[in-house]
C-alpha atoms as one frame of an Amber mdcrd trajectory, in Angstrom:
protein
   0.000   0.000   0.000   1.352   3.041  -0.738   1.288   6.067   2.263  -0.059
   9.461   2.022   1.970  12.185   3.082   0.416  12.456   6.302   0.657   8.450
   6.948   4.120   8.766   6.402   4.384  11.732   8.903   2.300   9.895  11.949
   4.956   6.394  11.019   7.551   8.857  11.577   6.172  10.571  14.285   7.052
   8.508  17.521  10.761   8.847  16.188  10.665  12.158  15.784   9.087  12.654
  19.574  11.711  10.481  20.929  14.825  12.692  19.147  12.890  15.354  20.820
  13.349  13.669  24.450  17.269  12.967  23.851  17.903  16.498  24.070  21.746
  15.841  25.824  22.532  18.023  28.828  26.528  17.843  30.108  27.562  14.741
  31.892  27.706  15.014  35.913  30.020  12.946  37.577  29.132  11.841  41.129
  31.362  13.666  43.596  34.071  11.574  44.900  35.395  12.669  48.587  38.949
  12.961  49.931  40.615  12.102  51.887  38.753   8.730  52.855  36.935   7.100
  55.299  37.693   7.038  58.394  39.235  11.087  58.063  36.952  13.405  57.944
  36.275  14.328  54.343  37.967  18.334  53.397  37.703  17.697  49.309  35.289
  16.865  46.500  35.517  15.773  43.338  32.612  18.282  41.881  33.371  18.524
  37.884  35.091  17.609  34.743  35.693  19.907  32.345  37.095  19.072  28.243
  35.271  22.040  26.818  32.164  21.788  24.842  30.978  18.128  25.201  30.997
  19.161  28.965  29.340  22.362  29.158  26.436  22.731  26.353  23.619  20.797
  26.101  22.962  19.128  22.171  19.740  19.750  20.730  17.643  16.690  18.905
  18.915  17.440  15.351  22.647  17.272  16.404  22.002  13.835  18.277  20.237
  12.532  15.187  23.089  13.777  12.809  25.423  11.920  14.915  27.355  16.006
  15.702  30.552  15.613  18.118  31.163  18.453  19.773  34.742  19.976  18.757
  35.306  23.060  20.723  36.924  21.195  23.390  40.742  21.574  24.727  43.911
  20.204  23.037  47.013  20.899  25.284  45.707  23.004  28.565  48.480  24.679
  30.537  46.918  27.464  32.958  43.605  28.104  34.683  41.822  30.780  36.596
  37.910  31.610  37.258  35.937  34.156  37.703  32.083  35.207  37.931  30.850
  31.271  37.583  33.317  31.166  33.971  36.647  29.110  33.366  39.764  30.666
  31.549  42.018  28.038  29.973  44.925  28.564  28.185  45.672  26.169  25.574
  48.967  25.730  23.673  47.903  23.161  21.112  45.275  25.470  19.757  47.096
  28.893  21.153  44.200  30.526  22.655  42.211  31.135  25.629  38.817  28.795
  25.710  36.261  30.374  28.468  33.961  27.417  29.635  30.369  29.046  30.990
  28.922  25.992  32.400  25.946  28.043  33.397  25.206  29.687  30.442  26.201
  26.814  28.435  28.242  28.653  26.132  32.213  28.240  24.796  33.901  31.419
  23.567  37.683  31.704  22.674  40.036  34.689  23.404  43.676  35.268  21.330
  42.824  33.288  18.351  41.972  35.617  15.862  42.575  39.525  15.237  45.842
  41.709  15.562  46.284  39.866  19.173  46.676  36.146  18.133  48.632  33.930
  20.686  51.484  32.253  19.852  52.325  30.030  23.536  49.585  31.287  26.062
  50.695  30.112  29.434  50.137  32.160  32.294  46.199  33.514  33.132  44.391
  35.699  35.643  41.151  37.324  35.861  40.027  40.396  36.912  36.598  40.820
  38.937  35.711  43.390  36.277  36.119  40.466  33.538  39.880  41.852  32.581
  41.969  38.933  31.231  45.932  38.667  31.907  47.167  36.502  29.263  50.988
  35.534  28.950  52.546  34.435  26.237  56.044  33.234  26.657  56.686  32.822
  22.594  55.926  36.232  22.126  57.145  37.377  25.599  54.624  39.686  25.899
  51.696  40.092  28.663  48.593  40.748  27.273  45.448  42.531  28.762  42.089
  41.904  27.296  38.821  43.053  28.246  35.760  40.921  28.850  34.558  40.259
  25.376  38.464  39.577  24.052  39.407  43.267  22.556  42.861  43.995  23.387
  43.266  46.639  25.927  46.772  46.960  26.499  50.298  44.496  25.896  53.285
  44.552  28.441  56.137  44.065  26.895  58.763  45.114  25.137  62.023  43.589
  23.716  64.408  42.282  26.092  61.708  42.531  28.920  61.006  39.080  28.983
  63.025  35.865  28.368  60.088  33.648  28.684  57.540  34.697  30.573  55.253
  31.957  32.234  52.826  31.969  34.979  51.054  35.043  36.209  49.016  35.938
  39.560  46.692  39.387  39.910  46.524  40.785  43.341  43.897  43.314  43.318
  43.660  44.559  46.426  47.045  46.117  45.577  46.055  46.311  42.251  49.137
  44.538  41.369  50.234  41.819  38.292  52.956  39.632  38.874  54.917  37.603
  36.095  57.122  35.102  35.896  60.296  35.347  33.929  61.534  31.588  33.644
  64.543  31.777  31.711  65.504  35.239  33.139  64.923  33.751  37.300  62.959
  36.698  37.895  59.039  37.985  39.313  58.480  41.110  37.589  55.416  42.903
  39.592  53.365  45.372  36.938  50.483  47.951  38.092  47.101  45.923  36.679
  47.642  48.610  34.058  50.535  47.008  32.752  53.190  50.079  34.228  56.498
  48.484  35.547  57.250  48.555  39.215  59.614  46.462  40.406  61.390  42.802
  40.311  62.461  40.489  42.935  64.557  36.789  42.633  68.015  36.395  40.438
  69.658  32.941  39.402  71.496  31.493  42.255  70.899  29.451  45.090  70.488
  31.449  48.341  67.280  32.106  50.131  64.682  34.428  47.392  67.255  32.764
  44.636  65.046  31.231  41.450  66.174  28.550  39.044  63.663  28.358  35.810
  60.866  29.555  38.142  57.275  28.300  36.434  54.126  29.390  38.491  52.929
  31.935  40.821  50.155  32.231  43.638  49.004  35.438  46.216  47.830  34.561
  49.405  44.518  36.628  49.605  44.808  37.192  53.275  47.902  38.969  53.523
  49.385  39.414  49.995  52.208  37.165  50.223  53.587  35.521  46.896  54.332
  31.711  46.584  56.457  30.811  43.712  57.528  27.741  42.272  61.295  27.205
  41.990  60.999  24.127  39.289  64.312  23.657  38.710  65.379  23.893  42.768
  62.599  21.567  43.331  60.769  24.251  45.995  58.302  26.458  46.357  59.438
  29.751  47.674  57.276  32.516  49.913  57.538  36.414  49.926  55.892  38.992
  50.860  53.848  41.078  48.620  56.855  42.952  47.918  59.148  41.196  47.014
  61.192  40.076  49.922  61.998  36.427  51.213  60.084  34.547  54.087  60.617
  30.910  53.687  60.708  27.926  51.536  60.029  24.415  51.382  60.647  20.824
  49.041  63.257  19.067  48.108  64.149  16.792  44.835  63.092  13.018  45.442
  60.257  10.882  45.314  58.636  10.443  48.693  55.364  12.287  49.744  56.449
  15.788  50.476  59.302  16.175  47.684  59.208  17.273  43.966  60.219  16.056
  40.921  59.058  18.660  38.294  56.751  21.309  40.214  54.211  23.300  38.239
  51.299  24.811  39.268  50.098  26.590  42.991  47.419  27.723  44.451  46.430
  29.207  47.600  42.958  29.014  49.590  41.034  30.858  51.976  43.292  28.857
  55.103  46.386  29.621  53.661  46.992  25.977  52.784  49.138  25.485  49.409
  48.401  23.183  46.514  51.137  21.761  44.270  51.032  20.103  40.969  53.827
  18.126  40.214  54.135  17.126  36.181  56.121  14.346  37.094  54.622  12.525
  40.470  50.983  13.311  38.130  49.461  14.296  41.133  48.767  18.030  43.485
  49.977  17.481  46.884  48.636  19.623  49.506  50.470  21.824  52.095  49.355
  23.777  55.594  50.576  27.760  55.679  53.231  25.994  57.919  54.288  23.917
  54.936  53.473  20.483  56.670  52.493  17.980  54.185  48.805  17.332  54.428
  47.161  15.093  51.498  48.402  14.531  48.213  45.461  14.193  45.512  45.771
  11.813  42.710  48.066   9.538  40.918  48.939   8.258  37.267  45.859   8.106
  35.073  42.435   8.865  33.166  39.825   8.380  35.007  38.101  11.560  36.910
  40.581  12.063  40.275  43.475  10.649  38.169  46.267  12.879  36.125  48.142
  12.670  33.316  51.118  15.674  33.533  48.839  18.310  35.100  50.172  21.903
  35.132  48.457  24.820  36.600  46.827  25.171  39.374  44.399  28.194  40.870
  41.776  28.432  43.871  38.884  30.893  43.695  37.388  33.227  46.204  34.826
  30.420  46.732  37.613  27.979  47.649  37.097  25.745  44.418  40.937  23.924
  43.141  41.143  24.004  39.627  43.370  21.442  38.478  44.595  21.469  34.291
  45.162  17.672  33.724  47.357  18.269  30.585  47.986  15.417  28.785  43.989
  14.390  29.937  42.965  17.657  27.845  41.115  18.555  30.747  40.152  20.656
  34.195  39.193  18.698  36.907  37.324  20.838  39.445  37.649  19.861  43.741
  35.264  21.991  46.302  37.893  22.519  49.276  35.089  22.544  52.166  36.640
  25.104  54.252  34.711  26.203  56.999  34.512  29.568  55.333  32.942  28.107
  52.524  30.494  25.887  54.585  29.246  29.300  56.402  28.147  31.238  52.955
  27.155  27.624  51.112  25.353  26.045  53.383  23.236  24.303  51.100  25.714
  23.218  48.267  27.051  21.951  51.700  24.463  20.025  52.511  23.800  18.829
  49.404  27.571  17.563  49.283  26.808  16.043  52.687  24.093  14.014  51.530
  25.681  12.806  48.789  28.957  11.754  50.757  26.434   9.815  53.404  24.616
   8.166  50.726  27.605   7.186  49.158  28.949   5.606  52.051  25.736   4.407
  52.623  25.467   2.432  49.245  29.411   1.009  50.106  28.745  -0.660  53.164
């Protein structure tokens, strides 16, 4: 028998109605806690970001035409958030790609236009959406504003040898870089005007060896920078002057092999990626060794060479997983953070009970 038009559009119909309910939303991951039972749990798991496949939902016509998502990270290097959005520079496709998980929307900075990155490595954020890009091919900081115009470049030959990682204190309104090759912290107004530097090759106390990352302290301003190549991580003072390092080379918990990234949170403690050991091991302000977070891998947790590191206002470790192609995202429940979340709290509570519920 040969259909009408409108028989073949009811036979069709159910199909149709069911590519309407496989509208996609991003993949959740159930929060894993640290450290384990019986310790009281101080991290979670929360999110893992690639890029798009993780952050915008895929309408009916895109599942049915079999779409992948391709907006998603090559070769991530640095991190930093701001205002619920993720800035990650990537050096396989040398940009910045800014993950909105709650507006569901991708947008790239430094890939197109007269301010086109070459080797973005170092980012930071400013709460008026500002973006602190450094590139350490060009060797040359640049300053974008919200929507990705180019606002100013610091810079000028024979400034920089290679500049790398990058930390914005704006209380201070201050911008400090990272000159690897040249052992230096040059600190810039958040303007990009040149006020001072601090650190020289050698091996006394405030001495730098291919220095790589930087992190402020937001309670007090001081600096922690990671000494790569003398296997340490070094604290000043917002200024510039020496208070006290810690780390040695080797391979038990508490040493370094090839230090990367920091970051600092609302307690003072210090995170640490190390590239080599594949995993971020945690410090107290009194550098006292307190967890060390993942190992070798590719599941959610695991790493694969991660690199830099950064902790938000809100207490949230962002963690690039480089070789992964991915930011893995930890709530640090400090009690700060428990006081003004108390129900993202809770709701992390109940899911750690009924977790351990379901494991007994």
């Amino acid at each position: 028998m040969i259909k009408t038009g409108l028989q073949r559009w009811f036979s069709v119909l159910p199909f149709v109605m069911l590519c309407f309910s496989c509208v996609t939303a991003p993949p959740a991951i159930k929060p894993e806690f640290l450290p384990k039972p019986p310790d009281e749990p101080k991290l979670a798991l929360i999110a893992v970001y690639r890029g798009e496949a993780d952050i915008v939902s895929r309408g009916f016509l895109s599942v049915l035409l079999g779409d992948t998502p391709s907006d998603n990270l090559s070769k991530p290097y640095g991190v930093a958030a701001r205002n619920g959005k993720i800035y990650v520079t990537d050096t396989g496709k040398p940009r910045v790609l800014v993950m909105d998980p709650k507006g569901q929307r991708i947008t790239t900075i430094g890939d197109s236009g007269s301010a086109r990155l070459s080797l973005p490595l170092g980012i930071a954020v400013a709460a008026d959406g500002t973006i602190y890009v450094s590139d350490g091919e060009l060797k040359k900081v640049f300053i974008f504003d919200q929507t990705g115009n180019v606002k100013n470049v610091i810079g000028k030959k024979g400034d920089f040898e290679t500049n790398s990682g990058i930390a914005l204190n704006e209380e201070l309104k201050r911008l400090y870089v990272i000159d690897s090759k040249g052992h230096t912290v040059h600190v810039f107004t958040d303007r990009g005007e040149h006020l001072f530097q601090f650190g020289k090759n050698g091996d006394g106390d405030g001495d730098l060896f291919f220095p790589s990352n930087i992190a402020i302290d937001r309670r007090n301003g001081n600096v922690a920078v990671v000494d790569t190549q003398h296997f340490k991580v070094q604290i000043f003072d917002k200024d510039g002057r020496f208070i006290k390092k810690f780390g040695q080379l080797g391979d038990a918990a508490g040493n370094f092999s090839r230090p990367k990234g920091a970051g600092i949170d609302s307690e003072g403690n210090i995170y640490v990626s190390d590239a080599a050991f594949d995993n971020v091991q945690i410090f107290n302000e009194n550098t006292q060794l307190l967890l060390v977070l993942g190992s070798g891998g590719v599941m959610p947790g695991y790493f694969q060479v991660p690199g830099g590191v950064y902790v938000d206002e809100n207490d949230r470790l962002y963690v690039v997983d480089q070789l992964n192609g991915r930011v893995q995202v930890y709530q640090y429940m400090s009690e700060k953070w428990k006081k003004e979340h108390p129900d993202e709290y809770k709701n992390l509570e109940r899911e750690r009970q009924q977790g351990d519920h379901a494991n007994k």
